[in-house]
N, C-alpha and C positions, 0 to 999 in steps of 0.2 A: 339480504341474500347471503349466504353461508358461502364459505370457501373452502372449497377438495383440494387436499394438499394431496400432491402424487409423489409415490418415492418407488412404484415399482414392485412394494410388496403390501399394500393395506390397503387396495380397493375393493368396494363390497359390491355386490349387486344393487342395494339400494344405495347407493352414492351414487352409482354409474345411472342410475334410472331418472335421479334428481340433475346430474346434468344433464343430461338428451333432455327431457320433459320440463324441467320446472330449470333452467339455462343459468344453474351455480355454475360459478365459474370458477376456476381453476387455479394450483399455483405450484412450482417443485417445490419439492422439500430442499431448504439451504445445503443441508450436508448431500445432498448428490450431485450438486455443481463442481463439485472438485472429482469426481467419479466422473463425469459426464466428458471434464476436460484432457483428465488420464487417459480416457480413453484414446476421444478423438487425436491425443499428439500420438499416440502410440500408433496409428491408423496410418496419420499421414506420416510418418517415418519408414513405417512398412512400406508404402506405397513409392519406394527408391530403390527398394532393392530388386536384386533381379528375381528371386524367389517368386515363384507363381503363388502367390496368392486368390481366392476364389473374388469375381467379384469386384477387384479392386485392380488387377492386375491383367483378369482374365475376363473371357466373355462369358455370358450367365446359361445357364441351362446344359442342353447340347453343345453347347460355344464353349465350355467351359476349356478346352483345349486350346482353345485360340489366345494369346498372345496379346497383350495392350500395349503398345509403346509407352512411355513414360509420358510422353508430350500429350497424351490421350485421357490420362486416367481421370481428367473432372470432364472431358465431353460424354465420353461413356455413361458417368452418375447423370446426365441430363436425357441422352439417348435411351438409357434405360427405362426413367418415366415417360417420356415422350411415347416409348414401341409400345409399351406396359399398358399404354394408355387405349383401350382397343374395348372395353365393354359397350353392350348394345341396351335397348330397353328403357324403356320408363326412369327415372330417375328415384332414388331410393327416397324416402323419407327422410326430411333435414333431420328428424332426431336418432334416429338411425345413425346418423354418418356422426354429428354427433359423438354417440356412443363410439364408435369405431373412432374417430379424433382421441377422444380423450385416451380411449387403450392402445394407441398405436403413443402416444407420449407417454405413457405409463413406460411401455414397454422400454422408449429410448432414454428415459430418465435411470434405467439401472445401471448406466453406466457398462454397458458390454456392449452395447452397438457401436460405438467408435465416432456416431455424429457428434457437432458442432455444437457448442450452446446456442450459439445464435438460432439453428436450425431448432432448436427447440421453442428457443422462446420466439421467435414465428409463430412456430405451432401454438401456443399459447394464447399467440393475440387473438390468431384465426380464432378460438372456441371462443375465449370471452368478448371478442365482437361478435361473434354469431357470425362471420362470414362462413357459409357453409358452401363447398362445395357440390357443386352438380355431379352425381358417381350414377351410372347406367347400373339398373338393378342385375345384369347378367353378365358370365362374361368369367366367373371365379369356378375352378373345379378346386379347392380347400387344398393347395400345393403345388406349389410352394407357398401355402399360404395365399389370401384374398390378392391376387395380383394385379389385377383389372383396377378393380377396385378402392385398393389404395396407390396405384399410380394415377387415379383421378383428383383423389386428393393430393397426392403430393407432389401435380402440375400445376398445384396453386402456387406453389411456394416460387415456381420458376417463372407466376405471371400469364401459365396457362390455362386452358379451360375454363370451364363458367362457373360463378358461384351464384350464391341468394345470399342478397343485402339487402338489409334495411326492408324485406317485402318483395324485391325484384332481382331479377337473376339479369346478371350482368356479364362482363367479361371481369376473367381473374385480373389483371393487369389494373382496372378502373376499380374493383374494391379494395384492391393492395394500397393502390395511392390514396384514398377517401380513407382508408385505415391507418394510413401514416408508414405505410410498409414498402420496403422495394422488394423486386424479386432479386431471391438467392443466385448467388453461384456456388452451386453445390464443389462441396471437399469430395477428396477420395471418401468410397463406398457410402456418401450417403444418401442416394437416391436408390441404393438395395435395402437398405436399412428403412426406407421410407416406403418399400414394397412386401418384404420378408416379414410374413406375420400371419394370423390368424382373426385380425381384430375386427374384419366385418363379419365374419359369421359369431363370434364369440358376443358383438355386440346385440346382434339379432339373437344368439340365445339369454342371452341377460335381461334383452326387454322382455320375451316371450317367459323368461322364470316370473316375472317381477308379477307381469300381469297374469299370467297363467296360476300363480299361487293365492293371487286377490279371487279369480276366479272360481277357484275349490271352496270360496267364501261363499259367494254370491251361489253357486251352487247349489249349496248345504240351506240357505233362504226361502231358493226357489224351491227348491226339494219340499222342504218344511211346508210353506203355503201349499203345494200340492197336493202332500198329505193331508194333509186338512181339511182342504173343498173336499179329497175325497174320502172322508170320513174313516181313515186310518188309524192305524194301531203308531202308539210312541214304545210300547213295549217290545220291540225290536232294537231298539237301541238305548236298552236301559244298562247303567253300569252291570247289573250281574251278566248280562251276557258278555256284554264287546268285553270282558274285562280276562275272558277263559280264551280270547283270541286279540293276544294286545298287539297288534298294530299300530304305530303311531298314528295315522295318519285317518282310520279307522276311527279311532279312541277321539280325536280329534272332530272331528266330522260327526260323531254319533253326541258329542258334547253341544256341540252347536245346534244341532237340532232339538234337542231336547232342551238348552237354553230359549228358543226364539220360539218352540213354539207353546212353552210354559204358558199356564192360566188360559189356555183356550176353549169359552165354553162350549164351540162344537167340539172338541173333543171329549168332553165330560157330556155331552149330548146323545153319547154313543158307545159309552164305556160297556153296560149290559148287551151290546148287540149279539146275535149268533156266529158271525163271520168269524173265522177260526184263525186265517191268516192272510195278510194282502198280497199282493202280487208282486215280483222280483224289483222291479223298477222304485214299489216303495219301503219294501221291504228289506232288500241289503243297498240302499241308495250310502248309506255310511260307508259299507266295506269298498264301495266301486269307488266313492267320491275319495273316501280315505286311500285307497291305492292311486287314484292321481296324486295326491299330498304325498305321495311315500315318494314317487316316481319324482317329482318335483323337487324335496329336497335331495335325492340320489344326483342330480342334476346338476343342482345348486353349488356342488360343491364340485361338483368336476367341471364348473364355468370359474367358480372361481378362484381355484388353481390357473387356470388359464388366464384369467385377467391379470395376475401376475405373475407371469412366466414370461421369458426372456424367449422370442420365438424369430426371433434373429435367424440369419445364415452366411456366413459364417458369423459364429459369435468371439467377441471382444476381449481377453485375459489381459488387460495391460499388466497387471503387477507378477504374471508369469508370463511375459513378453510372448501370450502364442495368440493365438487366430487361428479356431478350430472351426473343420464346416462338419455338419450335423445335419437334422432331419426334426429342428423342435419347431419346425414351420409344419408341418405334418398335423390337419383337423381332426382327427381321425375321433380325440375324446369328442371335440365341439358337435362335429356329425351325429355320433350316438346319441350325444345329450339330447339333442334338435329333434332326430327321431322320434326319440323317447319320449319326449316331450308330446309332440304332435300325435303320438299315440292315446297318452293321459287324454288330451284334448278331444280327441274325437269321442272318448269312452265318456265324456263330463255331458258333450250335447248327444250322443244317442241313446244315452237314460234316461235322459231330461226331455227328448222327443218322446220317447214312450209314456212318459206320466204325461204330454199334452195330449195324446191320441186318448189316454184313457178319459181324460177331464174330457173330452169330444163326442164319446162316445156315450149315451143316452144308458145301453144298455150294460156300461160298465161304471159309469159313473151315479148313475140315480138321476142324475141332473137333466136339465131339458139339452136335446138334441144339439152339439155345437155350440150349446152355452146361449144360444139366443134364446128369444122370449115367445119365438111367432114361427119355430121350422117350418122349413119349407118354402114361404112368402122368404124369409129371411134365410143367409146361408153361415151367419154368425163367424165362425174363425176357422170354417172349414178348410180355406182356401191358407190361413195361419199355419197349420199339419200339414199342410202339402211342400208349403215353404221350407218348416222345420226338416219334412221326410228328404226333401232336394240338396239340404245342405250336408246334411248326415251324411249324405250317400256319396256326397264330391268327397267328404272327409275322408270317408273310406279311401277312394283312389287315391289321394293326397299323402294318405299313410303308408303308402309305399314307400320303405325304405330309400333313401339316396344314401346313405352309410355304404351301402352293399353294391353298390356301382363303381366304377374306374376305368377311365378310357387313356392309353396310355399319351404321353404328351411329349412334348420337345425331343423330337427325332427318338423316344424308346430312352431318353435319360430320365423322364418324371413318369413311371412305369405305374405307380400305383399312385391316386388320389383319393382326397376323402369324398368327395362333393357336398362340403357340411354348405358349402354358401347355396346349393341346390335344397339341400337339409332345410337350412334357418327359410328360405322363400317358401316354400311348402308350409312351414311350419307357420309361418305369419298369416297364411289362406286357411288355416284349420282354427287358428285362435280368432279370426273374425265370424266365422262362421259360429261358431262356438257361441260367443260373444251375441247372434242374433238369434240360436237357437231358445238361449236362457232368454233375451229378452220374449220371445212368442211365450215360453212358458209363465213367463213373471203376468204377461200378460193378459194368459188364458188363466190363470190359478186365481189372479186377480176377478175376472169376471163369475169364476166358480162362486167365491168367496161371499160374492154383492149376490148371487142368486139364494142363497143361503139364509139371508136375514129373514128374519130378525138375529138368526144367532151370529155371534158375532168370533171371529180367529180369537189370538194371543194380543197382545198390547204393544209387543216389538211388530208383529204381522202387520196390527193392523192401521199402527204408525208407518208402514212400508206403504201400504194399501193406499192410504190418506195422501201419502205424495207422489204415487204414480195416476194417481185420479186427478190431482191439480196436471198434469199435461196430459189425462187422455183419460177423457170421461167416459163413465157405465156404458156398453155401446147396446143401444135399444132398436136401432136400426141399423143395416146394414150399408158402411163407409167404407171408405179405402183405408188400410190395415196399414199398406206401407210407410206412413210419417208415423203413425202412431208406433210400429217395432222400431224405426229408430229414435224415438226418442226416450222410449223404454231402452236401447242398447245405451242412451249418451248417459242416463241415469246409471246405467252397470258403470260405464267408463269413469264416472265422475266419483267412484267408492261409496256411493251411500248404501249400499246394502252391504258394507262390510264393519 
């Protein structure tokens, strides 16, 4: 297993993906420990003088006018997580929090937040044990940053709240001790430092790029098989065209198609036909597919700016002795990207619904009624398109903006919010949906496919073909559909179609 060294400015998206998912574990970079420590002496020397300091000296939000006695300033950094600690909901996914782990130590490794070493490497044991925190999926409007959120995590560190160890969710307090760890008593400001950030939605958009751009694959596959049962033109996405409209993402996507579904003798079955041109769905499926790819990488990179950015408040200058407060806790990129994203997504499964409806249909597709053998007696995958058309249609409402909402907070002092953490939730109900749309189509294109013989797809197709038939054989009678789309979905999840 590979080790991710964090220094605060070189984490990728696929690094961040390999620790949530595939549990690399972690380690700082040697030269930011001397950063890490400047900080925090500069922090607790601040925290003497009479100087109002935000945070450290003073109460947070609307409070910030309030006064901290000196005798007060470590119960505050505990009172903090403790109040902070107030989300509701289902519990996020361990790999989820995960991600948001490793980029909330990212973040305190750049040596501006002012915490402890020790406080960090805590944080550290936490991910490479796997002890993960229990964080309520709700509960974050993106500012000051995931609040809810990561005071669920970083009541671990005081021994609070529940985590999952070892398979069972437990009290923090009993994985602390089974891990070798006690709980902290937090320094001046670093139980703000363990809230002030961006790094649950920023992690939710990271998973959602990682998968969401495997998906513009799997896509471009299903697409192609499509084509194909429906005895389509490749001449739509040959280099002389996409090439007078270069789009990367286009160019991309019209390359893959034209890759996977090479050597296909129903396409040479059909080259003399009359049909003049196919329909929108097969016919610019590159330009639509390629504009999520475009919108993906536009994303890609305003996530990962964000992954290493310093989103602190107030942030840490030991070596120009100041302590400046800001607004880099502010989601407002993370939001958009989230958006944006969940827009791609919804536009990947409602053109991929529309080449299932046409493979369904008799008199648009050539083929027999719903892909069955027996219409009528049999209702084949009709009930398949009804699924597909149901998910399409949530996505629709689902891609309603949360960018473009703000409900003012903490007595009219946190006046504008992003709502990316409402963003990235949306955005994870659009990419499973998505996720089940492609698999009904892999799985209707498949059935086109097997009615067609003797001729037979492309050699990549119909190696695809051959290993969705080993978990869900030719359906000659009519069965329950639902095990059979998800284990077509677990095959998308697992990359083999990419």
């Amino acid at each position: 297993m590979e080790m991710v060294t964090l220094d605060g400015k070189n984490l990728t998206i696929h690094k961040l993906f390999n620790i949530a998912y595939k549990y690399e574990k972690v380690e700082v970079k040697k030269n930011q420990w001397s950063k890490i420590r400047a900080a925090s002496t500069f922090v607790n020397k601040c925290s003497t003088q009479k100087k109002a300091i935000y945070g450290i000296n003073t109460g947070l939000g609307a409070l910030s006018q309030a006064r901290i006695a000196e005798r007060d300033v470590i119960k505050i950094q505990h009172n903090i997580l403790l109040s902070h600690n107030a989300g509701v909901g289902e519990p996020c996914a361990p790999e989820l929090v995960r991600a948001a782990l490793a980029l909330r130590i990212n973040t305190l490794v750049s040596g501006y937040c002012g915490v402890s070493e020790q406080l960090v490497k805590n944080l550290v044991t936490l991910l490479n044990k796997n002890i993960i925190p229990v964080v309520p999926r709700q509960g974050s409007v993106g500012a000051s940053g995931d609040l809810a959120p990561l005071a669920a995590i970083g009541s671990v560190v005081l021994g609070k709240g529940e985590v999952i160890y070892q398979g069972k969710r437990i009290p923090a307090r009993t994985a602390l001790r089974r891990a070798g760890l006690k709980p902290l008593t937090l320094k001046p400001k670093e139980g703000l430092s363990l809230i002030n950030g961006t790094q649950f939605s920023t992690g939710i958009a990271s998973v959602i790029n990682a998968v969401g751009t495997t998906l513009c694959d799997v896509a471009d596959t299903c697409g192609a098989m499509s084509l194909d049962a429906l005895k389509g033109s490749v001449v739509p996405f040959s280099r002389r065209l996409m090439r007078l409209r270069p789009h990367p993402g286009a160019q991309q996507s019209a390359q893959n198609i034209r890759n996977v579904i090479r050597g296909s003798h129903i396409l040479k079955s059909h080259r003399d036909c009359p049909k003049v041109q196919d329909p929108y769905s097969l016919r610019c499926m590159a330009h639509v597919h390629g504009a999520v790819r475009d919108i993906f990488r536009f994303a890609r990179n305003m996530i990962e700016i964000e992954m290493n950015s310093v989103t602190d408040n107030p942030i840490v200058f030991p070596h120009e002795k100041a302590i400046l407060s800001g607004g880099n806790f502010h989601a407002e990129p993370i939001a958009f990207a989230l958006d944006t994203m969940a827009l791609g997504l919804a536009e990947l499964a409602s053109i991929a619904e529309r080449r299932v409806f046409r493979l369904l249909d008799s008199k648009l597709s050539g083929l027999s009624a719903f892909l069955t053998t027996q219409p009528g007696l049999h209702s084949g995958f009709m009930m398949a398109q009804v699924t597909a058309a149901a998910l399409v249609s949530q996505n629709k409402i689902l891609c309603h903006p949360a960018s473009v909402d703000s409900i003012p907070t903490s007595a009219n002092q946190e006046d504008h919010v992003s709502m990316s953490m409402n963003a990235g939730l949306k955005a994870l109900e659009v990419l499973e949906n998505t996720k089940y749309v492609l698999a009904i189509e892999l799985l209707c294109a498949c059935q086109a496919l097997d009615l067609l013989k003797p001729l037979k797809t492309s050699p990549p197709l119909e190696k695809i073909k051959k290993s969705i038939r080993r978990v869900v054989p030719f359906i000659t009678t009519d069965r329950p559909l639902t095990p059979e789309i998800e284990r077509v979905k677990a095959i998308i999840e697992s990359d083999f179609l990419t």
